[in-house]
N, C-alpha and C positions, 0 to 999 in steps of 0.2 A: 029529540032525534036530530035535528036541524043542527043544534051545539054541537052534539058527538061526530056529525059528519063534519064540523070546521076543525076540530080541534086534532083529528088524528094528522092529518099533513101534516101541520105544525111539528108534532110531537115528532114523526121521523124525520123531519129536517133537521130537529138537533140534535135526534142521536146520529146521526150523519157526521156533522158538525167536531162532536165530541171523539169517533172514534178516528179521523181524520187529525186531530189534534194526539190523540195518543201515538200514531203512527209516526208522525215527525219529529216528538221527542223521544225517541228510537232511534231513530237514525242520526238526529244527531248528537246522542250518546256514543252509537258506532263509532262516528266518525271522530271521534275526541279520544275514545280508546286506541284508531290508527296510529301504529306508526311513521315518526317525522312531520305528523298533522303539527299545524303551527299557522301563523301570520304569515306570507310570502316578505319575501327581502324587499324591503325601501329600494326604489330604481334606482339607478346610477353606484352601488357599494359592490365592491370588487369580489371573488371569489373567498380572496382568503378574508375579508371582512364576514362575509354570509357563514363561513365555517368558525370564525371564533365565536361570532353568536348563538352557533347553537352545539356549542360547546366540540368542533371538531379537530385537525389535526391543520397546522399551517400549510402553506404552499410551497413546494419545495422548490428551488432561485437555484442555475448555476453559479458561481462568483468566482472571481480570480482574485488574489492576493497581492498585489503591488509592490513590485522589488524596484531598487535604483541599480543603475549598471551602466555603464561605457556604451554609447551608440553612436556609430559612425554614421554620420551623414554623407550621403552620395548623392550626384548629381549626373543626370539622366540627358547626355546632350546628341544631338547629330553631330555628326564629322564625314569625312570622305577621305578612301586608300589614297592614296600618292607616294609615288615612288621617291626615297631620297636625291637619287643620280638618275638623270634621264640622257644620254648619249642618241643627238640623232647622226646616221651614218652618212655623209653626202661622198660624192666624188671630190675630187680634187684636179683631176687630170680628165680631157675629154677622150673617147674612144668608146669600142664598143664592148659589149660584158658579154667577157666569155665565157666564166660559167658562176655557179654561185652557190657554195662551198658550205653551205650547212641548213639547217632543221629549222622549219618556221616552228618558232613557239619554244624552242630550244635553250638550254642552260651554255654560255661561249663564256671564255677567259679573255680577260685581257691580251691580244697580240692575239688571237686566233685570227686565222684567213675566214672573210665572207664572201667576198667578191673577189674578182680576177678580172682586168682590163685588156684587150690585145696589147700586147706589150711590143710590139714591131717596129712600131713609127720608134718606141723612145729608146729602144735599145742601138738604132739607127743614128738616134741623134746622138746619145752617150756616143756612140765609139766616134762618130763625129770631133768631137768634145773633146773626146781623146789624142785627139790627129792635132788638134790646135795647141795643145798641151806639149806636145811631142816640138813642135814646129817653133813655138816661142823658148822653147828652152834652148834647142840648138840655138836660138838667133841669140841668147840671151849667153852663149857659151861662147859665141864669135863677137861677140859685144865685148866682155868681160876679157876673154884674148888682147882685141886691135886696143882695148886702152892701158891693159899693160905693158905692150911694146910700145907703145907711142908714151911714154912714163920713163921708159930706160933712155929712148933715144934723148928724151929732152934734157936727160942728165949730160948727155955729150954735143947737146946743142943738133941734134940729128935733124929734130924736127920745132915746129913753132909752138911756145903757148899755146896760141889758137887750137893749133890741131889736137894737143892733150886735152882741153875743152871741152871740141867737138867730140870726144872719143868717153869722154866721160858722161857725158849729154845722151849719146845712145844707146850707153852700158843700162845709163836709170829707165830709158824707152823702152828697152829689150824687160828689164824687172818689170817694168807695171805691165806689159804685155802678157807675159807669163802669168800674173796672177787672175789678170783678166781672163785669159785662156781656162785657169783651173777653177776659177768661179764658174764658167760657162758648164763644164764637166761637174761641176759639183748638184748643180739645178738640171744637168742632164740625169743623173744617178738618182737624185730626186724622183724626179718625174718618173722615170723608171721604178723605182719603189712604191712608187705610189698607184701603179698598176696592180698592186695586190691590196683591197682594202680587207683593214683588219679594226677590230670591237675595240674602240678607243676604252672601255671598262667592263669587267667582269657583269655578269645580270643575265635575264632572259632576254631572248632576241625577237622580234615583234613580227609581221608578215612583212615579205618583201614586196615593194608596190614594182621590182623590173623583174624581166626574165633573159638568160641570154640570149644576144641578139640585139638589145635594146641599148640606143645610142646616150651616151651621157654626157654631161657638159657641166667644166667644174665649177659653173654658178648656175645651176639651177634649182630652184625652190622646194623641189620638190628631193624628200631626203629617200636613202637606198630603202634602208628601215631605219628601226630604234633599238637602242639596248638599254633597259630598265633593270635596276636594283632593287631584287625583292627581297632580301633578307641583309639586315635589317628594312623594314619596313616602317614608312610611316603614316599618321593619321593626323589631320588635319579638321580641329573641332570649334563647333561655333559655338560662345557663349555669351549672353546680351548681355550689355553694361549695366544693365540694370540690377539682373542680378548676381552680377561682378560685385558692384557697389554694395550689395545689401550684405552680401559672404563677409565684403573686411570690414563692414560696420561691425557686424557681429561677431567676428574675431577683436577686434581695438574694445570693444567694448567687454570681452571676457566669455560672453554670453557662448562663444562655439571655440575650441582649441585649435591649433594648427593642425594640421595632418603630415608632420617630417617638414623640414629645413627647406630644402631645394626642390625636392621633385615629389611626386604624390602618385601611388598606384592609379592605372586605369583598367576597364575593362570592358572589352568588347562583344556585344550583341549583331549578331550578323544578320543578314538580310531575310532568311528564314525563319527568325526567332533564336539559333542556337546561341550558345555564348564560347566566345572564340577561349579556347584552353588555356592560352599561356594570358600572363598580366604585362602590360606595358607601363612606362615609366614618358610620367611628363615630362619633355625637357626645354620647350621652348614656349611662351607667351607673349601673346600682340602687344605692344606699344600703342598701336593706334585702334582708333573705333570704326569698322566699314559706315561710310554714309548712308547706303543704301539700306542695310540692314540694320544696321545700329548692333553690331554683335562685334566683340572680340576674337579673332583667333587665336588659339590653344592649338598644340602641336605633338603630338606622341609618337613614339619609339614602339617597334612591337620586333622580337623576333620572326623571322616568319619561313624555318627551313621547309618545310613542306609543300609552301607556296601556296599555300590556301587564302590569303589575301591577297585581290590581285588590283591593282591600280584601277582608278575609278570607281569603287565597290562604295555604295553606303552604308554606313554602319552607323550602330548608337554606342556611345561611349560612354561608360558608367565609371566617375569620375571623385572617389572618397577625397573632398575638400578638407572637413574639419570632424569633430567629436564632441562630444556632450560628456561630461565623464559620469555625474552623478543626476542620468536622465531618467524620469519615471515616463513610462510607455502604458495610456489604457488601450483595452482592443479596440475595433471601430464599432463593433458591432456594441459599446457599449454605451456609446455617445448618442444623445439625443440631440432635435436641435427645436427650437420654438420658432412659428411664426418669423420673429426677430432674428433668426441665425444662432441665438445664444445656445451655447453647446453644455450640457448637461449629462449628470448621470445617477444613478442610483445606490447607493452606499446600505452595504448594512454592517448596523453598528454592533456590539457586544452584546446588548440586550434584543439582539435577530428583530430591529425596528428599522422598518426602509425610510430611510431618510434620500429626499433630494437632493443633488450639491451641483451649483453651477460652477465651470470649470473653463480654465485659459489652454486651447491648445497652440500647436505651432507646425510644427513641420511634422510628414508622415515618416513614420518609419514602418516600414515592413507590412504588417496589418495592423499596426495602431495607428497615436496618434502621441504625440510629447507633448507630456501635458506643463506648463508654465506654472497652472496655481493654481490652487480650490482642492488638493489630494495630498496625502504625503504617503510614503512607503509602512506597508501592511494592513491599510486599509484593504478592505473587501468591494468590489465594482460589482453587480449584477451585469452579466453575458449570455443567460439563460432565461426565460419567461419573464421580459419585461414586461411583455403587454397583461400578463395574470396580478400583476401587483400595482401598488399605490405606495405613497407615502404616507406614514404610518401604520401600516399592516405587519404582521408577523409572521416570520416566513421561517422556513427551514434551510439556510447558506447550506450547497452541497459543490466542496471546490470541483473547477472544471479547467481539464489540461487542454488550451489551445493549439495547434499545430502550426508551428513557426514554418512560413512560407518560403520557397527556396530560396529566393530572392532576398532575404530579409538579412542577410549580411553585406549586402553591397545594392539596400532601395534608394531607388530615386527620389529626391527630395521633391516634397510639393510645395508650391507656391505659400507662404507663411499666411495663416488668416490669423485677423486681429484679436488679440487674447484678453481676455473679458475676465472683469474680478467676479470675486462671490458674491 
């Protein structure tokens, strides 16, 4: 009896045992019939890696197609309005302003009246002028008389040498007196004239610093106003010599084309952002290098009937130097860069395998980048789902149309970074 009561525990602890044992291999028959049941992915293997392993569909890549084509380079500089002709207005003659004859901020001609001086004193002194004029001629008419009588007589011995002489002597006194006289009238008419001051050139006319009433004097410093020439207009642009120098390296050496003989399109961004309508034409370049800033001046032309540029204004000057004829352009957005700077990209080739390619760029254009080497044209670039892929994965290339930025017919060049082989 004592045996029979050891041995029943035992006995139900291992049918315990056993039907525990049958239950788990149940379940994990279930779980093997699941589907997608399997091994989880090895860390670090990309998406489209985990989908060919178990037999699924690739990752679908934007990609763009690589064309060569003509790309102007332009170059993005400050400059400042300044007017061609600047006229400042002063007196000439002292007195006092008696009125003042047109529109601060106003369009005047050449010879238009702006001021008016009392004109009293010098119309006084002209008829002055006058009287002495009058006065030397008689004397110069009773001169010219007493030496041709005295000319006859000495034919009959009337009178002496001597005195035909003397008679001659203040014939010539009486002439230079007379001329004397009509210079004095001629600086009297002057100055009278000069009682009306009038726009020595066509342009806008600027605020008057007098009012009538306000005494003037013909040296003083201080001018009436100005008259400014705003159409044509010009702009006046800074560009460092530095990268002066790199432009005609890069021209002598072939690497970038002229942009026209003489003069080169500009174009202007105004202080707002907008971009001024019409295109201006360079026509003048510095000689020398400012010390202080180490930049060249450049000098441009702009029509300007509207008058929407007005002296002083700063503006950006967007300036097409030269052209690339057969340039390949990748997006930016498809450029990578390591650690080291090295700029890279992702290629897929004919058999839809992404391959890596290190690549030389140069200058920006638009929203790319001009690429120097490591690409040729109709290769395929990944622009879409960089970060889902790897090199050597299989992907599904689905071309993708980028939208060329407005800018991108006339962008500013960036600074060249150093172009790096494959």
């Amino acid at each position: 009896m004592n045996d029979a009561r050891h041995f029943l525990p035992l006995a139900r602890g291992a049918l315990t045992l056993a039907l525990g044992a049958v239950i788990l291999a149940g379940c994990q028959k279930e779980a093997e019939k699941a589907p997608g049941a399997g091994a989880p992915a090895a860390s670090g293997t990309s998406a489209a890696g985990a989908a060919s392993a178990a037999g699924g569909a690739p990752v679908a890549v934007g990609v763009v197609t690589l064309e060569t084509g003509r790309v102007g380079l332009a170059t993005e500089l400050p400059g400042r309005i300044s007017a061609p002709v600047a006229a400042e207005v002063r007196p000439q003659v002292r007195g006092i302003i008696r009125s003042r004859d047109f529109a601060e901020g106003a369009m005047v001609r050449a010879g238009q009246v702006l001021y008016r001086i009392e004109p009293d004193a010098y119309r006084i002194a002209l008829d002055s002028a006058r009287a002495g004029v009058s006065r030397a001629q008689a004397t110069l008419d009773a001169a010219r008389l007493t030496a041709q009588r005295r000319a006859d007589l000495l034919k009959v011995e009337g009178v002496s040498q001597q005195d035909v002489q003397d008679a001659q002597v203040a014939l010539r006194q009486a002439e230079a007196d007379l001329a004397s006289a009509r210079a004095v009238q001629a600086s009297a008419e002057l100055n009278l004239e000069r009682t009306t001051v009038t726009a020595p050139i066509s342009g806008r006319v600027d605020l008057s610093t007098v009012t009538p009433g306000t005494l003037v004097t013909a040296d003083q410093t201080t001018a009436l106003t100005t008259v400014r020439q705003l159409d044509p207009i010009q702009v006046d642009i800074s560009q460092s010599s530095a990268e002066l120098l790199r432009l005609r390296r890069d021209l002598a050496s072939g690497r970038l084309q002229r942009v026209g003989a003489d003069e080169a399109g500009v174009k202007l961004l105004l202080e707002d952002g907008s971009a001024y309508p019409r295109t201006g034409r360079l026509s003048v370049s510095g000689v020398s290098v400012n010390t202080a800033t180490g930049a060249v001046t450049l000098r441009a032309r702009f029509d300007n009937p509207e008058g929407t540029l007005m002296p002083g204004m700063y503006v950006r000057a967007v300036l097409e130097t030269a052209s690339v004829e057969q340039a390949l352009v990748v997006p930016q957005q498809a450029v990578q860069r390591d650690a080291r700077g090295q700029a890279s990209v992702l290629v897929v080739g004919d058999d839809r395998k992404v391959e890596r390619r290190q690549v030389g760029v140069g200058r920006s254009f638009g929203g790319g980048w001009i690429v120097s080497d490591g690409l040729k044209a109709g290769e395929r670039v990944i622009v879409e789902g960089l970060q889902k892929v790897r090199p050597g994965d299989t992907v599904q290339p689905r071309p993708v149309e980028l939208q060329a930025p407005a800018s991108a017919a006339s962008a500013a060049s960036a600074p060249a970074l150093p172009a790096s082989g494959r």
